[in-house]
Short mmCIF file of the C-alpha atoms (twelve columns), coordinates in Angstrom:
data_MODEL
# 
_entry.id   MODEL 
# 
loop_
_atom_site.group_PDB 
_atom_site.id 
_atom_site.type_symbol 
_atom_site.label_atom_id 
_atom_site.label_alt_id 
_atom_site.label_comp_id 
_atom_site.label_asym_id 
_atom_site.label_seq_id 
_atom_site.Cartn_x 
_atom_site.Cartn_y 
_atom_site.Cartn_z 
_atom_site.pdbx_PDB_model_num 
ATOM 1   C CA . UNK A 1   -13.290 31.711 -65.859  1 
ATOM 2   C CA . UNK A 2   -9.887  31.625 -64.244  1 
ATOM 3   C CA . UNK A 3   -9.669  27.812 -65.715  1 
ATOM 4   C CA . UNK A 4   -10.395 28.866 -69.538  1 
ATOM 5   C CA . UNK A 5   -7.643  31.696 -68.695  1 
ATOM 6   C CA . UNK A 6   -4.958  29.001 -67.440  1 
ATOM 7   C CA . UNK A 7   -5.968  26.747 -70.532  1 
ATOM 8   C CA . UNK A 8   -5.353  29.703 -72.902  1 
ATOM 9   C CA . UNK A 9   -1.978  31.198 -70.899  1 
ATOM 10  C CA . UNK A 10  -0.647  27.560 -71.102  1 
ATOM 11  C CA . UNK A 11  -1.385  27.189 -74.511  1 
ATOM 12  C CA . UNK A 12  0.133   30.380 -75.198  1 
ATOM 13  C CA . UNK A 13  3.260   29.678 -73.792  1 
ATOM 14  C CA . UNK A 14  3.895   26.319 -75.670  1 
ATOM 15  C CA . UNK A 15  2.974   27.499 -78.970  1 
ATOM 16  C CA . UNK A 16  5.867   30.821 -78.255  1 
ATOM 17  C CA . UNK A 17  8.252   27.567 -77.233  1 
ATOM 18  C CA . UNK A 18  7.222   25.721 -80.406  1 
ATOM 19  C CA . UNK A 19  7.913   29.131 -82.289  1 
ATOM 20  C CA . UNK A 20  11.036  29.375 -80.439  1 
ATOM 21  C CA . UNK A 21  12.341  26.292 -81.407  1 
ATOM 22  C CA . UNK A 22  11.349  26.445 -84.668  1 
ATOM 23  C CA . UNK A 23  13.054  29.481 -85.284  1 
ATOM 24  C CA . UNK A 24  16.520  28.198 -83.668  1 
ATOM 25  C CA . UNK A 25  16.103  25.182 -86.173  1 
ATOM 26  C CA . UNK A 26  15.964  27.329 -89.507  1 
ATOM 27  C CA . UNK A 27  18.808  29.313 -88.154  1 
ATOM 28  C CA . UNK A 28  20.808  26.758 -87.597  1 
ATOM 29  C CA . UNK A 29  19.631  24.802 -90.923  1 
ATOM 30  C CA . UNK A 30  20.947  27.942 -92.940  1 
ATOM 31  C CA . UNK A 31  24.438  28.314 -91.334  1 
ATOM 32  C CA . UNK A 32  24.807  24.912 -91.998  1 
ATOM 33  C CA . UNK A 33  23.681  25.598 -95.590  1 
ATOM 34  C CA . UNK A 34  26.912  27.454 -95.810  1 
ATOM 35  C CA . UNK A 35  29.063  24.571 -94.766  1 
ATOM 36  C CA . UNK A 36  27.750  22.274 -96.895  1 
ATOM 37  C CA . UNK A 37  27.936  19.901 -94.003  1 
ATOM 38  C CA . UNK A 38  27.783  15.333 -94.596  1 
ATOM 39  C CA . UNK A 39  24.228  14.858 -95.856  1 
ATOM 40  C CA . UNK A 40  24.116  11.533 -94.466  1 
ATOM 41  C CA . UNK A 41  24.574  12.597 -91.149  1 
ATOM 42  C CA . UNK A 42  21.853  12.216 -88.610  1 
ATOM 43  C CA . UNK A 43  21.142  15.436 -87.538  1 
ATOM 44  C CA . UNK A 44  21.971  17.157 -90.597  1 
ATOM 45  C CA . UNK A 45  18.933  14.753 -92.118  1 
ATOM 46  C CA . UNK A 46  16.394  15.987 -88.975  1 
ATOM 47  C CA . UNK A 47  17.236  19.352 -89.701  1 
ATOM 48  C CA . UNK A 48  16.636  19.005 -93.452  1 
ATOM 49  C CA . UNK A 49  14.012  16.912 -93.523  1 
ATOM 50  C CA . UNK A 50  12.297  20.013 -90.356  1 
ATOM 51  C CA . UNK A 51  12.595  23.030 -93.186  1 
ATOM 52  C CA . UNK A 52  13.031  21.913 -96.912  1 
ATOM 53  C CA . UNK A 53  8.683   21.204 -96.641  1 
ATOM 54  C CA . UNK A 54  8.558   24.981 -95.309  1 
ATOM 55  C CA . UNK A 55  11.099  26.381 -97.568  1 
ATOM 56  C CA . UNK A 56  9.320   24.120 -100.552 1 
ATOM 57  C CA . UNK A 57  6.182   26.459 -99.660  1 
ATOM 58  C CA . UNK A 58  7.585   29.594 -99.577  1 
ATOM 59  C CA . UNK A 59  9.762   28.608 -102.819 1 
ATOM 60  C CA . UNK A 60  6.920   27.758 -104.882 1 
ATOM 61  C CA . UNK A 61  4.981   30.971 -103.516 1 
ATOM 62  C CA . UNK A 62  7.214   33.506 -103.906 1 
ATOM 63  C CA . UNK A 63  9.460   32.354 -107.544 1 
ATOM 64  C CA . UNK A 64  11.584  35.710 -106.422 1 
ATOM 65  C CA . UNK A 65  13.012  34.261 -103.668 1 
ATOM 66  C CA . UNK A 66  16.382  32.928 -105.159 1 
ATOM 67  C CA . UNK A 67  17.893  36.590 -105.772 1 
ATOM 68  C CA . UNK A 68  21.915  36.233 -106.939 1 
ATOM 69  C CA . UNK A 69  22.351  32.655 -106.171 1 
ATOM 70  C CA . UNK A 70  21.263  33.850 -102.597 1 
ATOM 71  C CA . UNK A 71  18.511  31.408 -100.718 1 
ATOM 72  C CA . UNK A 72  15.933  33.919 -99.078  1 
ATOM 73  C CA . UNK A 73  13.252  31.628 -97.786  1 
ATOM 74  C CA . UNK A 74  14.732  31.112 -94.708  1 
ATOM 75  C CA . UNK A 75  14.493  35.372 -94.012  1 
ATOM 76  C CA . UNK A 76  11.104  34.934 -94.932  1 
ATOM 77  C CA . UNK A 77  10.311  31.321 -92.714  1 
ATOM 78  C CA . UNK A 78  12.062  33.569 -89.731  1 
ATOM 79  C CA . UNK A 79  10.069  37.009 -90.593  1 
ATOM 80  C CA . UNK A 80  6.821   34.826 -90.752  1 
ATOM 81  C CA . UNK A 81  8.035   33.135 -87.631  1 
ATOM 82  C CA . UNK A 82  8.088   36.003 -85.621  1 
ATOM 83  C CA . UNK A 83  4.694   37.738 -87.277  1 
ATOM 84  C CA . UNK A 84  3.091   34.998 -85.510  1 
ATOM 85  C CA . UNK A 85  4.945   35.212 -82.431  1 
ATOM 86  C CA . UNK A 86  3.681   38.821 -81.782  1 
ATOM 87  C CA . UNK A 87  0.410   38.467 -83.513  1 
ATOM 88  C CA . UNK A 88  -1.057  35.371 -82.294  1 
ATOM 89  C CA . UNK A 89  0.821   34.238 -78.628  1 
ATOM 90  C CA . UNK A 90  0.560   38.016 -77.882  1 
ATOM 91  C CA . UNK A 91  -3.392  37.597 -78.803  1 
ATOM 92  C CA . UNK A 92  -3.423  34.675 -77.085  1 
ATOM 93  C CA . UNK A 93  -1.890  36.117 -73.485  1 
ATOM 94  C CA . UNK A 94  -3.887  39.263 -73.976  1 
ATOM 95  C CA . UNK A 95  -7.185  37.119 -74.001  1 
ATOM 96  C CA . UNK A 96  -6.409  34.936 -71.127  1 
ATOM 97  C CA . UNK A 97  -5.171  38.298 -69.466  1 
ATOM 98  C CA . UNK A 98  -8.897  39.606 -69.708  1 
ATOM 99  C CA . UNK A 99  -10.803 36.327 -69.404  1 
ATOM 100 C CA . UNK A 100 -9.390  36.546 -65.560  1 
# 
């Protein structure tokens, strides 16, 4: 059983990383929101093109989301974000923790 427990431990920890990451993107994506930064430039485009689908979702789900001119979807992307950080890696290491 000590295999199946690896498996799920390793899974865990890249789908945290993946969370991780994620969540450094939309934070960085809304700063430069503020800045109103060259929309042509490279990384600007990844970074756009990474959470406008999400923040599409969450737009057309929630219409109250635009509250004084004031974009909330990323609060909500980085709230959801961590939800599944605690609920499901958390799960996840707890099950591989009593698989051993």
């Amino acid at each position: 059983m000590f295999i199946i427990s690896n498996f799920i431990k390793a899974f865990a920890f890249i789908l945290d990383s993946i969370f991780s990451i994620y969540f450094w993107i939309v934070i960085i994506s809304a700063i430069l929101s503020w800045v109103r930064p060259d929309p042509y430039n490279p990384i600007v485009r990844v970074l756009y093109s990474l959470t406008e689908p999400v923040y599409y979702r969450i737009r057309k789900w929630i219409p109250f989301v635009f509250i004084g001119g004031l974009d909330l979807s990323p609060i909500v992307v980085l709230l959801g974000i961590e939800f599944l950080k605690i609920f499901v890696v958390d799960s996840l290491y707890q099950l591989a923790f009593y698989l051993r």
